[in-house]
Backbone as CSV, one residue per row, in Angstrom:
resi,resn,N_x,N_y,N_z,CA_x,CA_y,CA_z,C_x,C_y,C_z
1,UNK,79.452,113.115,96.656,80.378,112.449,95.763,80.290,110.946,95.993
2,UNK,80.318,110.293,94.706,79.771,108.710,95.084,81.254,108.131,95.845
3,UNK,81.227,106.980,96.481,82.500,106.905,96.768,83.000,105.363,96.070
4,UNK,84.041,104.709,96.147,84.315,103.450,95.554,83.954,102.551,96.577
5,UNK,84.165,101.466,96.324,83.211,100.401,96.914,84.341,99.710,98.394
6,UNK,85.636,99.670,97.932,86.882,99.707,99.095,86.896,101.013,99.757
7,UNK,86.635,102.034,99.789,86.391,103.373,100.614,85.164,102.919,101.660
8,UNK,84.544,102.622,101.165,82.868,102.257,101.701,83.064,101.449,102.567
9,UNK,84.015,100.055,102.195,83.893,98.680,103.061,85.151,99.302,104.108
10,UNK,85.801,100.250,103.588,87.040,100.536,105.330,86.102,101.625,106.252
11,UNK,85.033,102.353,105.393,84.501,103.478,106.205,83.300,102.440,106.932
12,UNK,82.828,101.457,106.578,82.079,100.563,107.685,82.593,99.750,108.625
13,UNK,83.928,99.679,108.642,84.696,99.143,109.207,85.344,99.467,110.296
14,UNK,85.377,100.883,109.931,86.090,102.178,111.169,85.573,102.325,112.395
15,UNK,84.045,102.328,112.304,83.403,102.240,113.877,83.426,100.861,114.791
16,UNK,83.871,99.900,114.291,83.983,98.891,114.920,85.158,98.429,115.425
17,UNK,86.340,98.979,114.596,87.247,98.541,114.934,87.978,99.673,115.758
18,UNK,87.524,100.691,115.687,87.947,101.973,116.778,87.787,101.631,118.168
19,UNK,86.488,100.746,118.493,85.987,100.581,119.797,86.377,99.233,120.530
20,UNK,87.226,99.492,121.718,87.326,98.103,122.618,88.636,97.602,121.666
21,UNK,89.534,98.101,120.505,90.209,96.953,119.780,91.909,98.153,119.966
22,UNK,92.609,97.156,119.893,94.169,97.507,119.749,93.927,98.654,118.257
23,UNK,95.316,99.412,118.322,94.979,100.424,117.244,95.020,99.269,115.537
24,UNK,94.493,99.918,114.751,94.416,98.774,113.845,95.724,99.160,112.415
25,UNK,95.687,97.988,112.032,97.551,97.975,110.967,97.111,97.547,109.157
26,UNK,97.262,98.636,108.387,96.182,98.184,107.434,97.525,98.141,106.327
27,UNK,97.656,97.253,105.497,99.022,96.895,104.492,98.168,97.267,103.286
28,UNK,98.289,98.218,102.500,98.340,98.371,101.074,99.392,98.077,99.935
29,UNK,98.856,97.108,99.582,100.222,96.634,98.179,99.508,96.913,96.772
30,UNK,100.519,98.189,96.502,100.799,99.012,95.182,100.275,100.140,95.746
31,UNK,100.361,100.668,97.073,100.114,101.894,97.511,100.591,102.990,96.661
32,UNK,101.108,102.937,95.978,101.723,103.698,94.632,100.960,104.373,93.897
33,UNK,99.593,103.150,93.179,99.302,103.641,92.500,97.957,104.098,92.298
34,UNK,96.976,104.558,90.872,96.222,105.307,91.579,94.806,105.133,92.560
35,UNK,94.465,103.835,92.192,93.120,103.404,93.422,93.633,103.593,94.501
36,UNK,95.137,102.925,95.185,95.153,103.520,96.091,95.615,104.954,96.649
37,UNK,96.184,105.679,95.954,95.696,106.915,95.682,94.698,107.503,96.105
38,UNK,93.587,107.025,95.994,92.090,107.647,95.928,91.607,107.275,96.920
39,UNK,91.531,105.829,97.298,91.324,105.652,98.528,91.901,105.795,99.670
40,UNK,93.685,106.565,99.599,94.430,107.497,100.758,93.555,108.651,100.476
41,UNK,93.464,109.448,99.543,92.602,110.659,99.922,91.722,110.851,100.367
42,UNK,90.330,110.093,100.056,89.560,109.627,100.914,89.851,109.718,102.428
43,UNK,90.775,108.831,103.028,91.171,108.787,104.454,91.270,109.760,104.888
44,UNK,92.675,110.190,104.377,92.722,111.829,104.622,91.810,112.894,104.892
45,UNK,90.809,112.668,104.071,89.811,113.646,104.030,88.639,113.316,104.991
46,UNK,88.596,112.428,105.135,87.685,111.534,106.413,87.505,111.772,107.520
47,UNK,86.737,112.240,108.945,87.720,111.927,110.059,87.249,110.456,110.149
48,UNK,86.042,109.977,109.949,85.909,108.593,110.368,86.517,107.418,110.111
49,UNK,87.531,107.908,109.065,88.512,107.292,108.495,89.428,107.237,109.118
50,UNK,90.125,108.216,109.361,91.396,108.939,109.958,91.286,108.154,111.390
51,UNK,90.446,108.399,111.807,90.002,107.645,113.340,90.081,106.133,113.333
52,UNK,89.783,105.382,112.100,90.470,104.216,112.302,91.399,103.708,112.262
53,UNK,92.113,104.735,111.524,93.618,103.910,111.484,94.794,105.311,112.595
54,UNK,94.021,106.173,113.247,94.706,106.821,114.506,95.531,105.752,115.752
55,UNK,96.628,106.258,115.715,97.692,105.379,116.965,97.982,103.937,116.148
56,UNK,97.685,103.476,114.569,97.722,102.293,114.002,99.388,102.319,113.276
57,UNK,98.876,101.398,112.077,100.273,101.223,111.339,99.230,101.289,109.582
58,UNK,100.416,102.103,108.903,99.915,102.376,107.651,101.116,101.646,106.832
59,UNK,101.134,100.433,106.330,102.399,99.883,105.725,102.135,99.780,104.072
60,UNK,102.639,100.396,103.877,102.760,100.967,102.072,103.906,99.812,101.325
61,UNK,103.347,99.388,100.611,103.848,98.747,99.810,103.954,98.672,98.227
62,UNK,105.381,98.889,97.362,104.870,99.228,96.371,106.693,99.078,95.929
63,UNK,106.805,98.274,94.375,108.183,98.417,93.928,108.370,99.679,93.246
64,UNK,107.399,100.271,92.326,107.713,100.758,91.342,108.388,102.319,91.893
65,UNK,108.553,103.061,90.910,108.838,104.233,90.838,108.441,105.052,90.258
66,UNK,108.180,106.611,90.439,106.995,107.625,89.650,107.711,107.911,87.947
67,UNK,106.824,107.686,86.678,107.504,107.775,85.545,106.551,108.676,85.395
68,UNK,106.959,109.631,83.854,105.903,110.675,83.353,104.805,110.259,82.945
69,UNK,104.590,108.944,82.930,103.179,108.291,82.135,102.363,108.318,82.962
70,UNK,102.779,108.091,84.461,101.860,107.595,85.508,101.539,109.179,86.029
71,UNK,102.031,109.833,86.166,101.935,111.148,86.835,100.680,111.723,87.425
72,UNK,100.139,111.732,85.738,98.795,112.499,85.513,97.582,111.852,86.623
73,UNK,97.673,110.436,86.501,96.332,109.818,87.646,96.602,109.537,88.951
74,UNK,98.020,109.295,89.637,98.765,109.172,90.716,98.989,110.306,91.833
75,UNK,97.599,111.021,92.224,97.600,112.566,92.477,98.664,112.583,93.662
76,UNK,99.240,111.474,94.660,99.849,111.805,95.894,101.232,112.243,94.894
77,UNK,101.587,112.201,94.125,102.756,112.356,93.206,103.254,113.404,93.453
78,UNK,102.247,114.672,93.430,102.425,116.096,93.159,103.250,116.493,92.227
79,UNK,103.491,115.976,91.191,103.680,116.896,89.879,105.049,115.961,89.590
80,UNK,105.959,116.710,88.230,106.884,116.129,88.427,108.374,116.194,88.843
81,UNK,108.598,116.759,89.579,109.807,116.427,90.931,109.859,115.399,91.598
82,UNK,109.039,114.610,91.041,108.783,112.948,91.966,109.454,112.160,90.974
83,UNK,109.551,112.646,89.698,109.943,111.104,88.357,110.951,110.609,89.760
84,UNK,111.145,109.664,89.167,112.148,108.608,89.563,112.196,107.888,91.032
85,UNK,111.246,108.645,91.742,111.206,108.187,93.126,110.308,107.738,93.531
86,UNK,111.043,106.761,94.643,109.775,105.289,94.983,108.316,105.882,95.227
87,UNK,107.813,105.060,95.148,106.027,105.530,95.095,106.265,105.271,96.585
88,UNK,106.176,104.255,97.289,106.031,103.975,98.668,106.816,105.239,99.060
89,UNK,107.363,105.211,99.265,108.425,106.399,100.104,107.421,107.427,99.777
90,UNK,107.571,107.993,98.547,106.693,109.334,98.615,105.470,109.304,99.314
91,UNK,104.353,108.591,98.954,103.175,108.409,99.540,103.635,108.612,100.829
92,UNK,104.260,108.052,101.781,104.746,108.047,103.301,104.476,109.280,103.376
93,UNK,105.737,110.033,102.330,106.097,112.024,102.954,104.757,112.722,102.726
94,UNK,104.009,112.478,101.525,102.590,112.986,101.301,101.708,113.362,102.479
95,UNK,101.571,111.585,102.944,100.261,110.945,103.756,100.689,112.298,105.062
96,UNK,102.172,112.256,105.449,102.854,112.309,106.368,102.327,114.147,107.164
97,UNK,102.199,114.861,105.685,102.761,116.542,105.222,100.716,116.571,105.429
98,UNK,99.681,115.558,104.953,98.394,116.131,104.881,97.922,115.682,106.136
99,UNK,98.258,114.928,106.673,96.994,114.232,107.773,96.595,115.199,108.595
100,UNK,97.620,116.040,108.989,97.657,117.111,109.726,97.838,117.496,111.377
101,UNK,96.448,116.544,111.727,96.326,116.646,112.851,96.773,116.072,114.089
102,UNK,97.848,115.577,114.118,99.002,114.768,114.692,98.189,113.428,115.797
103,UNK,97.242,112.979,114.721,96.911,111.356,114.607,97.435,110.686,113.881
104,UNK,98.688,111.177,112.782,99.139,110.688,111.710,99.172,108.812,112.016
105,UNK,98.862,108.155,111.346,99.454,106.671,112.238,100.958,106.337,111.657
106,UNK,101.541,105.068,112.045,102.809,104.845,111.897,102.870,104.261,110.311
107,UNK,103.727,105.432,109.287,103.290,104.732,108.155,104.801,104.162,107.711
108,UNK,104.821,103.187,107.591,106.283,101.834,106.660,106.025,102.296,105.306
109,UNK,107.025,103.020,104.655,107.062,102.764,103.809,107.934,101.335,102.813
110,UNK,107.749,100.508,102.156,108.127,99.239,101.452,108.892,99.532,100.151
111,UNK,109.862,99.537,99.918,110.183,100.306,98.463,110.433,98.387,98.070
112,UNK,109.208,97.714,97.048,109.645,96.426,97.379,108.360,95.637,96.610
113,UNK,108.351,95.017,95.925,107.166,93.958,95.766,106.965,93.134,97.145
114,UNK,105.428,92.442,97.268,104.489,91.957,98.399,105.721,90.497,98.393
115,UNK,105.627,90.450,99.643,106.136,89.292,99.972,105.222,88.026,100.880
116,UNK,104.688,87.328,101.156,104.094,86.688,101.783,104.551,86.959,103.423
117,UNK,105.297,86.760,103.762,106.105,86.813,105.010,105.484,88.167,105.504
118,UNK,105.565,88.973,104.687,104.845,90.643,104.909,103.323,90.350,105.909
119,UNK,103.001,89.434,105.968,101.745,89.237,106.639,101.822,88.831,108.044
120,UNK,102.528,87.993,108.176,103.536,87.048,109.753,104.077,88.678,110.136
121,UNK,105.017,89.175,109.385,106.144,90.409,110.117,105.158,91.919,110.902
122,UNK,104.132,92.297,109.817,103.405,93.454,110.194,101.862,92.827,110.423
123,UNK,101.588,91.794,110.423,100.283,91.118,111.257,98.934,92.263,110.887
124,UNK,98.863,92.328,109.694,97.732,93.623,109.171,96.157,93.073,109.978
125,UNK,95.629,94.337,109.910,93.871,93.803,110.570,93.474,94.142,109.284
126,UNK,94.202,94.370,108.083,93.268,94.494,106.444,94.545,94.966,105.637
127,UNK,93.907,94.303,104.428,95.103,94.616,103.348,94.216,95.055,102.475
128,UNK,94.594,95.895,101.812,94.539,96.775,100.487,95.068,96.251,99.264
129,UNK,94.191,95.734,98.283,94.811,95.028,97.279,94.818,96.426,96.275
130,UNK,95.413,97.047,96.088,95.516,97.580,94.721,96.294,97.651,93.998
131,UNK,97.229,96.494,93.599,98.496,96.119,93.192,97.971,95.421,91.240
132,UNK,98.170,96.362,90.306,97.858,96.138,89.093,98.636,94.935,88.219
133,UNK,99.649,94.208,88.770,100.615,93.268,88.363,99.381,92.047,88.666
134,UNK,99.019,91.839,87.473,97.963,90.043,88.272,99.020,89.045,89.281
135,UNK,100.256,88.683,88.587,100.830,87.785,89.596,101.058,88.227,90.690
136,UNK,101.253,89.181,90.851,101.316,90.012,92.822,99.798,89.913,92.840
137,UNK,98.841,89.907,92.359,97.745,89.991,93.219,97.110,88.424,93.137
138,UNK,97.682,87.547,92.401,97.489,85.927,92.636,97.898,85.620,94.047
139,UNK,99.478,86.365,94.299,100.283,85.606,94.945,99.874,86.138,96.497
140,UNK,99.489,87.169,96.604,98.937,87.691,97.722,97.236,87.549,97.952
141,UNK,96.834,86.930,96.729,95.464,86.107,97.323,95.665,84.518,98.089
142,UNK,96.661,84.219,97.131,96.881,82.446,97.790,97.403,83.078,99.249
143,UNK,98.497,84.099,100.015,98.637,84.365,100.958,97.724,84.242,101.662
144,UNK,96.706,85.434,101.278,95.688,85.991,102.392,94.897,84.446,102.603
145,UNK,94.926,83.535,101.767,93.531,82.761,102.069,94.399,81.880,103.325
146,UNK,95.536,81.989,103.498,96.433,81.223,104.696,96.323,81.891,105.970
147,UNK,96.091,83.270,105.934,95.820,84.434,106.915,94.560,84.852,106.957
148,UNK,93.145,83.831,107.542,91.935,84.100,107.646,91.619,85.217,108.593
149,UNK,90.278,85.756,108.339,90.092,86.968,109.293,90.835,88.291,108.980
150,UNK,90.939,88.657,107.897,91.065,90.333,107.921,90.510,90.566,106.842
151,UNK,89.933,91.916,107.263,89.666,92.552,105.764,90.645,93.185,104.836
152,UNK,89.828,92.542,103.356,90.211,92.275,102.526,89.454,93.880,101.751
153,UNK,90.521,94.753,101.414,89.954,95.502,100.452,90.243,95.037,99.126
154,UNK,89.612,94.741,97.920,90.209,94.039,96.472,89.645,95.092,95.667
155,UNK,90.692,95.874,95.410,90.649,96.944,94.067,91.193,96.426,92.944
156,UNK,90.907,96.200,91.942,91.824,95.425,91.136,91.600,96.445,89.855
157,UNK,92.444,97.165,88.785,92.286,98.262,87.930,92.148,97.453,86.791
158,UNK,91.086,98.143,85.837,91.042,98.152,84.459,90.953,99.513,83.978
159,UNK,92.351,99.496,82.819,92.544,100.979,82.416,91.879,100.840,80.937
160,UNK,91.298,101.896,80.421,90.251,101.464,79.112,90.514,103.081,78.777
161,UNK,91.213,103.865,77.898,91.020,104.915,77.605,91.710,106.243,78.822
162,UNK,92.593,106.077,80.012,93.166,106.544,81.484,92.342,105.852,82.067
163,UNK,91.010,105.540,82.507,90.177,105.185,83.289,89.956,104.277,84.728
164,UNK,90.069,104.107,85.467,90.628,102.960,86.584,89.005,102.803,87.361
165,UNK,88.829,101.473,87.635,87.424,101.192,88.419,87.952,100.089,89.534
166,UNK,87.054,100.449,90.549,87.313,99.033,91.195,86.343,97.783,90.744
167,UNK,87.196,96.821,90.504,86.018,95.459,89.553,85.922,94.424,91.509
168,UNK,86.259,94.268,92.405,86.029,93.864,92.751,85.900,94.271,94.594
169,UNK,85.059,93.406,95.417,85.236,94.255,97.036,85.422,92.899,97.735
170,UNK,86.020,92.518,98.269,85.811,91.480,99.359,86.184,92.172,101.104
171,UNK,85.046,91.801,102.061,85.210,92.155,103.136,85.111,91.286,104.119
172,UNK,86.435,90.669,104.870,86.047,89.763,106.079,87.113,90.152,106.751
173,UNK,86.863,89.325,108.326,87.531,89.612,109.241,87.196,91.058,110.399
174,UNK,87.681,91.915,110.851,87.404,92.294,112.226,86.369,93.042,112.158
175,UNK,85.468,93.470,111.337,84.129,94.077,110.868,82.915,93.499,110.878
């Protein structure tokens, strides 16, 4: 199965930062929705994945809340008994119920748009851009470029017909 191009740049990332380094703290903003979605399942399904972010911090970030529109591509959702409830939070109980193997790492859930300060408070070794609002993902690029040295996953969605791609990858910092 081909994989996306932010799956790829955290799965090259995992053997390096597993070895000799503090457990590692990875911030996804719009963990909600569905790239990152895809790239939690991925993890999940990983161990080489799973192994990098084992004994870490998984900080989910995300305002919105699950509506019937979003349902269908948002698979951590599980159906709809979720309408109305925070994406962050759920993702947490999801991530929480599959990992399984009690490496789960420490996951924050954020019921909350990205704040800058979010970077100083949980000190990420990589952020996860998959936040579909352009001004949250302006405002957390001018951030990150103040917070040199981490990787940078940049998923950024174009929906054309349901469809979602990642248009962009940037990778720096502990890799």
């Amino acid at each position: 199965m081909p994989r996306a191009p932010e799956v790829e740049s955290f799965r090259a990332c995992t053997g390096s930062v597993t070895r000799g380094r503090p457990p590692f703290c990875l911030l996804l903003i719009g963990a909600g929705g569905a790239l990152a979605h895809g790239f939690l399942e991925a993890t999940v399904q990983e161990p080489l994945l799973r192994a990098g972010l084992a004994g870490g911090r998984l900080v989910l970030v995300d305002p919105d809340q699950y509506e019937s529109s979003n349902l269908g591509r948002q698979t951590l959702a599980e159906g709809p008994h979720r309408l109305g409830q925070p994406k962050a939070t759920v993702t947490a109980e999801v991530l929480r119920q599959r990992w399984g193997d009690g490496s789960v790492p420490g996951l924050v859930p954020i019921v909350g748009g990205f704040e800058p300060r979010m970077l100083d408070e949980h000190r990420p070794d990589g952020v996860g851009l998959f936040a579909d609002n352009l001004a949250v993902r302006a405002e957390a690029a001018r951030a990150l470029r103040a917070h040199p040295g981490r990787l940078l996953l940049n998923a950024g969605t174009e929906f054309t017909l349901g469809h979602a791609r990642a248009v962009a990858v940037e990778t720096r910092g502990p890799c």
